[in-house]
C-alpha positions in Angstrom: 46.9 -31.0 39.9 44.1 -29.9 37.8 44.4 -31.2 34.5 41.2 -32.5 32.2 40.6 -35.2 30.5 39.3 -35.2 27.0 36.6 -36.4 24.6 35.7 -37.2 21.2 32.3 -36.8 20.7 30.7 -39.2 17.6 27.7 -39.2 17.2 25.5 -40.3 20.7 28.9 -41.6 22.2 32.0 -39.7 23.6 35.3 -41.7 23.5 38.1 -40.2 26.2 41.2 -39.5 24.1 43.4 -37.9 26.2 44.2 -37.9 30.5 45.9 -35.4 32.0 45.6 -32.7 29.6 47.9 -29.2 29.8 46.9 -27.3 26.4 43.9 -27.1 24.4 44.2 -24.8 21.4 42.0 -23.9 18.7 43.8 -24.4 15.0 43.2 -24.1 11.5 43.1 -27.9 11.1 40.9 -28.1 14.3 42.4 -28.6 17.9 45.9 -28.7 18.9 45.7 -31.1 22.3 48.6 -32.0 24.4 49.1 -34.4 27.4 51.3 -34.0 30.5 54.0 -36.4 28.8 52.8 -36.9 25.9 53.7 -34.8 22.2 51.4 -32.1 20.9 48.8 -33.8 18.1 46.1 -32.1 16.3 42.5 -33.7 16.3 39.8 -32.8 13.6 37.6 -31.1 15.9 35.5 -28.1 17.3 35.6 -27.8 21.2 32.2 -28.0 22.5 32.3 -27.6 26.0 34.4 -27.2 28.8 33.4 -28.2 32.3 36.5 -26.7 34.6 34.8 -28.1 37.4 34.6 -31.8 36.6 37.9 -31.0 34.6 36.1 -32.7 31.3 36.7 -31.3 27.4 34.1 -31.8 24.8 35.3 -32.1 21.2 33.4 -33.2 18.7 34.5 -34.8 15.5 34.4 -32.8 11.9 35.2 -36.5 9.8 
């Protein structure tokens, strides 16, 4: 499967949130993230990069 796994950027350091990953979605209140079995949650983020081929999302923190 090709799923991605998911970071919070703070700062200098990036803190995996999320394994397995299956939607990434931009939203008013900043990104709507969802894992295989997990419920969707919204992070206070901006996506800052996506790297498909080492399946790894970059947010990075608005707080």
């Amino acid at each position: 499967m090709c799923q991605s796994t998911i970071y919070l950027k703070k700062g200098d350091t990036e803190e995996e949130i999320l394994r397995d990953a299956i939607l990434v979605e931009p939203c008013s209140e900043g990104v709507k993230i969802q894992g295989l079995f997990d419920a969707p949650k919204i992070i206070p983020a901006r996506i800052t990069s996506i790297d498909l081929l080492k399946n790894r999302i970059i947010l990075e923190s608005q707080e």
